[in-house]
BAGUKE-472022 format. One record per residue (C-alpha): z, x, y; residue in one letter. Coordinates in Angstrom, 1 decimal, decimal comma. Layout:
BAGUKE-472022
<rec <Z; X; Y>; 'a'>;
...
END
This chain:
BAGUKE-472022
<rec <-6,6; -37,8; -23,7>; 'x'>;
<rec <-5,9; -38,8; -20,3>; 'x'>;
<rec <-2,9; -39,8; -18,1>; 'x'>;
<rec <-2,4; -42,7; -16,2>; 'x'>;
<rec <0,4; -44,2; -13,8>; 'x'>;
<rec <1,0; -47,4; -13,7>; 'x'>;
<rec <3,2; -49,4; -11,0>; 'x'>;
<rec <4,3; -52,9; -11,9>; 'x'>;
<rec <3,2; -51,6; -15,8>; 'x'>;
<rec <5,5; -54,3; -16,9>; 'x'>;
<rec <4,1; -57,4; -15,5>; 'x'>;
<rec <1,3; -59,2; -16,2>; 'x'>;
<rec <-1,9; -57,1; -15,8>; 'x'>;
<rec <0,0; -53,9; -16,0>; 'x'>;
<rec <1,3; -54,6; -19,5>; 'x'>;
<rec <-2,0; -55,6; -20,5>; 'x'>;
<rec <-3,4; -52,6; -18,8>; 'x'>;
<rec <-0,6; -50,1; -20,5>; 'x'>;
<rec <-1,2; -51,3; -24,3>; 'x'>;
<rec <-5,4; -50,8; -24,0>; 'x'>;
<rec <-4,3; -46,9; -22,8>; 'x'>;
<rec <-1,7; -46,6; -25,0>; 'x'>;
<rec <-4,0; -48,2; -27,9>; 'x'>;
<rec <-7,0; -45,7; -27,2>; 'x'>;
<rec <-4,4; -42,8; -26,8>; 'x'>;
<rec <-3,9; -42,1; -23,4>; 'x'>;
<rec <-0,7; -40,9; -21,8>; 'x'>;
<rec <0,9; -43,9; -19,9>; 'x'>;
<rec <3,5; -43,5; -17,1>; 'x'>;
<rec <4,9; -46,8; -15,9>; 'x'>;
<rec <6,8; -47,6; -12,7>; 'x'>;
<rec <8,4; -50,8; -12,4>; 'x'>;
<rec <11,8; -52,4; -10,7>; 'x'>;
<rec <12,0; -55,0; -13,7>; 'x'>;
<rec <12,6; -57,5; -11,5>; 'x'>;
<rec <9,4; -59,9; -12,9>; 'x'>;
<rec <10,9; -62,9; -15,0>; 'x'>;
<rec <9,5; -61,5; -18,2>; 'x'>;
<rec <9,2; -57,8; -17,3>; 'x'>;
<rec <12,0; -56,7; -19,9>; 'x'>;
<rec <9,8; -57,8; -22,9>; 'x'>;
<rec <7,3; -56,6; -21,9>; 'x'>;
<rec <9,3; -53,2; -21,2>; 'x'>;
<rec <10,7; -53,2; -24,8>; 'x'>;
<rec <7,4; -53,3; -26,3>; 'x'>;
<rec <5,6; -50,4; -24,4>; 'x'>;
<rec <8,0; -48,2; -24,6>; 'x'>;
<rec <8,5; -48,8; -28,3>; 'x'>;
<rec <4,5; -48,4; -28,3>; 'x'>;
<rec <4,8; -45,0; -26,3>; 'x'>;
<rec <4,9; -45,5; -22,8>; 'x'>;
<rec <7,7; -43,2; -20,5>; 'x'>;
<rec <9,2; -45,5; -18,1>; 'x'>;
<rec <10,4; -44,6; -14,6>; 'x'>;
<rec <12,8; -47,6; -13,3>; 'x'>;
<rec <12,2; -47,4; -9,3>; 'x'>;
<rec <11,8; -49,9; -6,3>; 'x'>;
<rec <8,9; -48,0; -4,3>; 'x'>;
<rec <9,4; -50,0; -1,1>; 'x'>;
<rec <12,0; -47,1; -0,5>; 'x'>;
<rec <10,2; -43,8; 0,2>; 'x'>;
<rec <12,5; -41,4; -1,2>; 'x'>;
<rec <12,5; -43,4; -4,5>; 'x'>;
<rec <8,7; -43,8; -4,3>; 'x'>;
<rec <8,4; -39,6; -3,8>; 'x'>;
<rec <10,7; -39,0; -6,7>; 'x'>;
<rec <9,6; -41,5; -9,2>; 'x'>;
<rec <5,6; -39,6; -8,6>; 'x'>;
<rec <7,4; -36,5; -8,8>; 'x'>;
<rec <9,1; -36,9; -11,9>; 'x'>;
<rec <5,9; -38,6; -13,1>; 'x'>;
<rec <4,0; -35,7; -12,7>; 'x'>;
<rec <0,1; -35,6; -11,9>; 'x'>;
<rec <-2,4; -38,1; -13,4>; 'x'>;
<rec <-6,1; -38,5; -13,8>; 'x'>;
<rec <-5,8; -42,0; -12,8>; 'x'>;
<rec <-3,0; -44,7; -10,7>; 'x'>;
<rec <-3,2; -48,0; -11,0>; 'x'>;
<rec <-1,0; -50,1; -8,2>; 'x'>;
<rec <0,0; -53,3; -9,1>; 'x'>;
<rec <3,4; -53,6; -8,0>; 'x'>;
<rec <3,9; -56,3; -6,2>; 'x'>;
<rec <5,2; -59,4; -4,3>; 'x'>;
<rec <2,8; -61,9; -5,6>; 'x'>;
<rec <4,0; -65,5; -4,4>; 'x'>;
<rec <2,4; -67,0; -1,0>; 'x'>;
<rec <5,7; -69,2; -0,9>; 'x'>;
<rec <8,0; -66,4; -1,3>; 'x'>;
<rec <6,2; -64,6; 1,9>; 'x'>;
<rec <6,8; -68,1; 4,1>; 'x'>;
<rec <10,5; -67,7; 2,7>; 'x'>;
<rec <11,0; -64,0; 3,2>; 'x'>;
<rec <8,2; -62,2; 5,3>; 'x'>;
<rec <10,3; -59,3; 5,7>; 'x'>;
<rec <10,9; -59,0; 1,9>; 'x'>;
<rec <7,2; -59,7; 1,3>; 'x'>;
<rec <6,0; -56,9; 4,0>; 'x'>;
<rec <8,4; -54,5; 2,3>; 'x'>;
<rec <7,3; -55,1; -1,2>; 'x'>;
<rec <3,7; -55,1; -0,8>; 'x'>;
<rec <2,8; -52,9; 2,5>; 'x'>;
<rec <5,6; -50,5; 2,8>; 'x'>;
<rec <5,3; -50,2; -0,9>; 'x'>;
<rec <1,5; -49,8; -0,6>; 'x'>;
<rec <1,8; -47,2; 1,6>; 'x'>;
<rec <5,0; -45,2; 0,0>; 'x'>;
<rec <2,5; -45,3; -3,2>; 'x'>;
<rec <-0,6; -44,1; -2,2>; 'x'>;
<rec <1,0; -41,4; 0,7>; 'x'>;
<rec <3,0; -40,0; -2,7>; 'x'>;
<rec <-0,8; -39,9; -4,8>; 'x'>;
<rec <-1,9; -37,7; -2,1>; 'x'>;
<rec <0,6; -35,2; -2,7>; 'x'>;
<rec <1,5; -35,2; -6,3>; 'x'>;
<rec <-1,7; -36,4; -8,1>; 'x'>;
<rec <-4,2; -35,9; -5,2>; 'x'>;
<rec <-7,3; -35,9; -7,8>; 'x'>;
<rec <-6,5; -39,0; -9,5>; 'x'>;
<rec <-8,7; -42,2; -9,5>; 'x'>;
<rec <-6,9; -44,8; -7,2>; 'x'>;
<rec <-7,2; -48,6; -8,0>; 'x'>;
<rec <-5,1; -51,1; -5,7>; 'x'>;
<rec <-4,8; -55,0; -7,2>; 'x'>;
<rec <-5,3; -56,9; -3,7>; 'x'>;
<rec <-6,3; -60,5; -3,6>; 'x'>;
<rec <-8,4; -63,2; -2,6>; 'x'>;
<rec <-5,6; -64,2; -0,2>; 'x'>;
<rec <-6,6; -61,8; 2,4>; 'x'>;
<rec <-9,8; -63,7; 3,0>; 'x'>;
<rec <-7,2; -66,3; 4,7>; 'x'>;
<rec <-8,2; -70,0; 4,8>; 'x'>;
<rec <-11,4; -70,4; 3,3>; 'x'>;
<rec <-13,4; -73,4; 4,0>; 'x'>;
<rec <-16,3; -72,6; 2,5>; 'x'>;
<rec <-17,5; -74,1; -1,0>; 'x'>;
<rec <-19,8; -70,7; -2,2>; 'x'>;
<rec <-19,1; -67,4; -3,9>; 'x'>;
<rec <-17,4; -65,1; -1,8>; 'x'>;
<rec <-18,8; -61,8; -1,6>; 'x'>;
<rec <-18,6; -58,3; -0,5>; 'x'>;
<rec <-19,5; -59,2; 3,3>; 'x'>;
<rec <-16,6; -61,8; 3,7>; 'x'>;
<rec <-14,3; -60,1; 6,5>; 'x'>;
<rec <-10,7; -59,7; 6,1>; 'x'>;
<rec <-8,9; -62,9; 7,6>; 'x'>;
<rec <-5,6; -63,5; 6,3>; 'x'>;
<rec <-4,3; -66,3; 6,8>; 'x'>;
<rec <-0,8; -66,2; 5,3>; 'x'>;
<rec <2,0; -63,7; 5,1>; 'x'>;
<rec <1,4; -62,4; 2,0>; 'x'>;
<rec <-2,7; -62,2; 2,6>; 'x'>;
<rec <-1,6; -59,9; 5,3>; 'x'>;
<rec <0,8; -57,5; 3,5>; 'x'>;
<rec <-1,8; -57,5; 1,0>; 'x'>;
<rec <-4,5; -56,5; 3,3>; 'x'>;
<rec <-2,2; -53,8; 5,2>; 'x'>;
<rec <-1,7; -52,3; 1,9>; 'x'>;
<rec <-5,7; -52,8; 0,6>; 'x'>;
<rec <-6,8; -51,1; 4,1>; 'x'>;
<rec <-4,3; -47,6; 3,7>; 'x'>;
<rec <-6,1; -47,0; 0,3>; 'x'>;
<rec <-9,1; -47,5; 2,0>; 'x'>;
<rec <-8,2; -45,4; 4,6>; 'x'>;
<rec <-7,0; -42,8; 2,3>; 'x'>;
<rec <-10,3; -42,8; 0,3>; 'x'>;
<rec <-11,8; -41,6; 3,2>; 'x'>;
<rec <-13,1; -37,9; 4,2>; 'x'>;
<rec <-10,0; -37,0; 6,4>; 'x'>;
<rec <-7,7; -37,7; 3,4>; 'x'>;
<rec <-10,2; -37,2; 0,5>; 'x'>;
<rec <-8,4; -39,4; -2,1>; 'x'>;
<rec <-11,0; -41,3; -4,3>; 'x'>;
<rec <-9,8; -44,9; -4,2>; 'x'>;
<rec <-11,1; -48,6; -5,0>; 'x'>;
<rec <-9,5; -52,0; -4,2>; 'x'>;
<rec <-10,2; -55,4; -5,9>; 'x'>;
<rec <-9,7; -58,6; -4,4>; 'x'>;
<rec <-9,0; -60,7; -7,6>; 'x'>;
<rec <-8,5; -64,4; -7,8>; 'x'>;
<rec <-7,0; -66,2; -10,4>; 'x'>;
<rec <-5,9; -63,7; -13,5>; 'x'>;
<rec <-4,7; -65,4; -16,9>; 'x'>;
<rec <-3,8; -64,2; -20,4>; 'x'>;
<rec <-1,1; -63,6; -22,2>; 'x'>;
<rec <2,1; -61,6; -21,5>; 'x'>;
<rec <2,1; -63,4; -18,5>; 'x'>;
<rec <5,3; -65,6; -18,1>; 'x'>;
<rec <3,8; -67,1; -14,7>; 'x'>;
<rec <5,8; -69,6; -12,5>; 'x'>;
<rec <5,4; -72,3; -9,9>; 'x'>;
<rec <5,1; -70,2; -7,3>; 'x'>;
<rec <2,4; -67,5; -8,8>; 'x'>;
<rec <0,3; -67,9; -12,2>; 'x'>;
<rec <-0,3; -71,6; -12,4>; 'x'>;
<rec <-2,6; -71,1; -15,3>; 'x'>;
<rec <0,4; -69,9; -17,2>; 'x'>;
<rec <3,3; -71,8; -15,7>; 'x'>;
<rec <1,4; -75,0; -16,8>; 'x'>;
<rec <0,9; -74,4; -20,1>; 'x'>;
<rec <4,4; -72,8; -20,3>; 'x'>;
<rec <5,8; -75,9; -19,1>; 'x'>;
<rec <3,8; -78,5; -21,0>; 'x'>;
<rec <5,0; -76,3; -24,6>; 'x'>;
<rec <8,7; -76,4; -23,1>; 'x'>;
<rec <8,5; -80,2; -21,7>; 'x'>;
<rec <9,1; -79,2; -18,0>; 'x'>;
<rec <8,4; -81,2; -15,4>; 'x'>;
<rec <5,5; -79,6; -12,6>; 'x'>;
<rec <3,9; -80,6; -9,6>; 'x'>;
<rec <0,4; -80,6; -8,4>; 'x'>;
<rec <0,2; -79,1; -4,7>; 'x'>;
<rec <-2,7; -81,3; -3,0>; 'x'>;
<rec <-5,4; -83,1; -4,7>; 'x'>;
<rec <-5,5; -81,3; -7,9>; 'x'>;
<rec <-9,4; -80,5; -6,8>; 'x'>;
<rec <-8,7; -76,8; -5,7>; 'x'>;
<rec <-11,4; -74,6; -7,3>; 'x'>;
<rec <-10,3; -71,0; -8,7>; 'x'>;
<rec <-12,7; -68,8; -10,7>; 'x'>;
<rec <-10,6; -67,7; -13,7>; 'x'>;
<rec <-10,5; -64,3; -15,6>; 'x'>;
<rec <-9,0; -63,4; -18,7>; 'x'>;
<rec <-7,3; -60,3; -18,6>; 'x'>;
<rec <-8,7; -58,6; -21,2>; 'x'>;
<rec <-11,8; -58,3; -18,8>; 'x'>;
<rec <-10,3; -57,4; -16,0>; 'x'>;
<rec <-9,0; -54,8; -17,9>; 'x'>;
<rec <-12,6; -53,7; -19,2>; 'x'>;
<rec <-13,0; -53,6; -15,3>; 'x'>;
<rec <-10,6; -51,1; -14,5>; 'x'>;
<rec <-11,1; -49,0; -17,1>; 'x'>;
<rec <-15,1; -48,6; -16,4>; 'x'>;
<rec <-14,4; -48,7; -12,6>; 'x'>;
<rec <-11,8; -45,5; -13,5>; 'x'>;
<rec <-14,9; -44,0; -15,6>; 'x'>;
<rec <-17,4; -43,9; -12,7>; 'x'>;
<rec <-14,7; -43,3; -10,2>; 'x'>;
<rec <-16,1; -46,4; -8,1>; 'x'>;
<rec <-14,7; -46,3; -4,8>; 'x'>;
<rec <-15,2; -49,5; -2,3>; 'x'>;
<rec <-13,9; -52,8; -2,0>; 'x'>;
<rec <-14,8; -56,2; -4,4>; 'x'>;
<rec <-14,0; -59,4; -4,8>; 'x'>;
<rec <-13,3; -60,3; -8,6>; 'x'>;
<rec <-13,0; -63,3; -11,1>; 'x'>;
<rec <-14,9; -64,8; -13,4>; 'x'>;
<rec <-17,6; -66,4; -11,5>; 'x'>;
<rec <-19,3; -69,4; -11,1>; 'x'>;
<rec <-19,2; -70,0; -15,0>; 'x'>;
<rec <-15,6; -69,6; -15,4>; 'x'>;
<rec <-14,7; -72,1; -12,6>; 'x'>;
<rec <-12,5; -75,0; -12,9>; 'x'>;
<rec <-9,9; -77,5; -10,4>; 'x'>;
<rec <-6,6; -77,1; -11,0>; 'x'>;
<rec <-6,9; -81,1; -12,8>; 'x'>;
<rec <-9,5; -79,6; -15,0>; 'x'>;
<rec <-6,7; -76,5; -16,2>; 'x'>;
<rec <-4,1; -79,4; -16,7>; 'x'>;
<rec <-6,9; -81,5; -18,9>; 'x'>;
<rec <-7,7; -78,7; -21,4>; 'x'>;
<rec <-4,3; -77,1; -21,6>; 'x'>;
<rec <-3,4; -80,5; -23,0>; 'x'>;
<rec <-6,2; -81,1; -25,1>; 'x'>;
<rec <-5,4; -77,3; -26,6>; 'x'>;
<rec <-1,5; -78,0; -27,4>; 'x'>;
<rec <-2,1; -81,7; -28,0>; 'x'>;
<rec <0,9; -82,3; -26,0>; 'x'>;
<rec <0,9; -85,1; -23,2>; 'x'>;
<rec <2,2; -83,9; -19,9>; 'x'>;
<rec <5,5; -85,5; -18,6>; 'x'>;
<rec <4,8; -87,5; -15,6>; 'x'>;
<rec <3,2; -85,5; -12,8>; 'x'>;
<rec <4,4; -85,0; -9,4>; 'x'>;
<rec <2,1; -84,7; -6,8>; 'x'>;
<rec <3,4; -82,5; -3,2>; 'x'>;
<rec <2,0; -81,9; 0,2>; 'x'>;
<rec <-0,9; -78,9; -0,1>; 'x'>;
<rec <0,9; -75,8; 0,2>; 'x'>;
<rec <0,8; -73,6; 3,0>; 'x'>;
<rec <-2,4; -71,2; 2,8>; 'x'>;
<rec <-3,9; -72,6; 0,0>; 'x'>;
<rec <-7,4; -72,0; -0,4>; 'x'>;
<rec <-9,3; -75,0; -1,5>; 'x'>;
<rec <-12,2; -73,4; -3,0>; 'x'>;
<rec <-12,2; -69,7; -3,8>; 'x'>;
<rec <-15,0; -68,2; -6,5>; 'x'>;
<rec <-15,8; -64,4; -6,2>; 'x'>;
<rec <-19,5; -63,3; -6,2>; 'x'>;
<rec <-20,2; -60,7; -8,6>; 'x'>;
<rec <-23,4; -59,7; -7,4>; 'x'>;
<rec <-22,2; -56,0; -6,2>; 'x'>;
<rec <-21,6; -55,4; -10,4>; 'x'>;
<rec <-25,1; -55,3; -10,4>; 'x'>;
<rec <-25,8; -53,9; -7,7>; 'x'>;
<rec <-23,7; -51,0; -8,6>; 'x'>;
<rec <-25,5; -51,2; -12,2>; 'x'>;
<rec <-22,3; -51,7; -13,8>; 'x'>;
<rec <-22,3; -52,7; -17,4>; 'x'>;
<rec <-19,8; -55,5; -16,9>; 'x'>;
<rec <-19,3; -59,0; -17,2>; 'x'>;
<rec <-17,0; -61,6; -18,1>; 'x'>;
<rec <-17,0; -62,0; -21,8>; 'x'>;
<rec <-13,9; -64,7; -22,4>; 'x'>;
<rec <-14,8; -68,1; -21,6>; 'x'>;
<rec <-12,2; -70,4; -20,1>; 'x'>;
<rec <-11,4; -72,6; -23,0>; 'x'>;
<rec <-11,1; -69,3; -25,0>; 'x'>;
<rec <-8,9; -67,9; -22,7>; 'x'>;
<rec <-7,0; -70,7; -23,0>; 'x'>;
<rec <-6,5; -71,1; -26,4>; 'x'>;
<rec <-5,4; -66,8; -26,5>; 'x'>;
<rec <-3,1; -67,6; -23,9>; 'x'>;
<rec <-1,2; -70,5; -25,5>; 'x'>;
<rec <-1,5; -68,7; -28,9>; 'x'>;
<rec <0,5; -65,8; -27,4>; 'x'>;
<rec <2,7; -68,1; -25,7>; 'x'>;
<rec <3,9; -70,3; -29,2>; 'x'>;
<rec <4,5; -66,6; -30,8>; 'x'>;
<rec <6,5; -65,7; -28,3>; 'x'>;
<rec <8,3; -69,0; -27,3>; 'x'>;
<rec <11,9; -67,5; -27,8>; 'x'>;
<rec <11,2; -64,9; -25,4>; 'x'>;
<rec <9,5; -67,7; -23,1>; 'x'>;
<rec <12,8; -69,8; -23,4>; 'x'>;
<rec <15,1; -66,8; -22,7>; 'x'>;
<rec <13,1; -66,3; -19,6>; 'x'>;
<rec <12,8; -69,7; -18,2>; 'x'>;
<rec <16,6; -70,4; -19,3>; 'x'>;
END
């Protein structure tokens, strides 16, 4: 059995991530604010599953130190706390440099002294490429370029585990630059996890905008195999930094999501509004996964879009109370 940390364990990916270790009988520590639309049921389910829970905001040092104290060492830490809405960095860049940088940093400076031989994965994002105008995979030798706020407090954080990973420090670490993540337990909104928010909306009847053309181009991944990611990245204690998603075959416009999210529910969209292209949005973003093979990984994705989909929407109907609760 082995222990892991988890920050942000009761989002998205982390709640994911928590049940597969919980599941295969690893010990699960997660830290988390609960401040995620969504995050308390997803709490109430991993801790009834197992998981200790350590409520903490780790933008503040002394609460970072103490909620890695009381968690105790680990064999592996998986970051993924964090401010994850573009928009909300425009609004609030102080907020969003405090939540992802400082936090970054308060994180991986208390690894180093409480679980210095743990395996050290940070969630970064295909943000801090910055304003992409390229219409290819993106791969390994694409500089850092942010272009917005939050591609920047991303990449501050994303370059201290790198730095940490080094020699001088010794810490073995690994950050993946991962575009657009979808599954369920995700209660995504506008502003971050449009996969989710549109297929949240079209079962609650809301009304949504499309930002620009509706031609943007993401590369979606289930998180079920992102999750088979981290776990064999943990395995062979990978260090480096990837982009991530699901490729060139898992690639759709955002007009293309809206299409087959209907055709799955059978429910017509109400009217849709279309805005002004958002600030920092990447018209075209696909990772290449060619460093998977060059690395002789045994991974790739296994969940096609439309089956992705159709989990997604499945989880979301069974759990439409707890949908309506959150969106109320």
């Amino acid at each position: 059995m082995s222990k892991a940390i988890i920050t942000g364990a009761c989002g998205f990916i982390g709640s994911c991530l928590a049940r597969r270790l919980l599941e295969r009988g690893d010990e699960v520590v997660g830290i988390d604010n609960l401040s995620r639309r969504g995050s308390e049921f997803n709490a109430a389910r991993l801790r009834s599953a197992g998981m200790r829970l350590i409520r903490a905001d780790l933008s503040s040092q002394d609460k970072a130190e103490g909620a890695f104290a009381a968690a105790g060492p680990a064999d592996a830490v998986f970051h993924l706390a964090a401010q994850v809405a573009v928009t909300l960095s425009y609004q609030d860049p102080r907020v969003d440099f405090r939540d992802n940088a400082i936090a970054a940093f308060n994180v991986i400076d208390a690894v180093r002294r409480h679980s210095p031989a743990a395996y050290c994965l940070y969630a970064s994002t295909n943000k801090v490429y910055g304003h992409l105008t390229v219409n290819r995979p993106v791969g390994e030798e694409r500089p850092l370029d942010p272009y917005t706020p939050y591609g920047v407090s991303k990449a501050v954080g994303e370059m201290y585990f790198t730095e940490y990973g080094r020699p001088e420090f010794g810490l073995s670490t690994c950050s993946l630059r991962q575009s657009c993540i979808y599954g369920h337990q995700q209660f995504g909104v506008e502003d971050q996890g449009w996969v989710a928010w549109f297929s949240i909306a079209n079962l609650l009847g809301r009304d949504i905008a499309v930002y620009g053309d509706g031609r943007q181009v993401r590369d979606l991944l289930f998180v079920e195999d992102l999750v088979d990611l981290y776990l064999l990245l943990w395995e062979r204690r990978v260090g480096g930094v990837y982009p991530v998603g699901g490729g060139e075959a898992n690639a759709i416009s955002v007009s293309e999501g809206l299409d087959r999210i209907a055709a799955i529910t059978g429910r017509p969209f109400p009217p849709i509004t279309t805005e002004a292209t958002r600030p920092g949005d990447q018209p075209y973003f696909v990772a290449d996964l060619a460093w998977v093979r060059r690395l002789g990984l045994p991974w790739s994705p296994k969940v096609g879009v439309d089956a992705g989909l159709r989990a997604m929407i499945e989880w979301q109907r069974e759990h439409l109370d707890e949908i309506r609760a959150a969106f109320a």
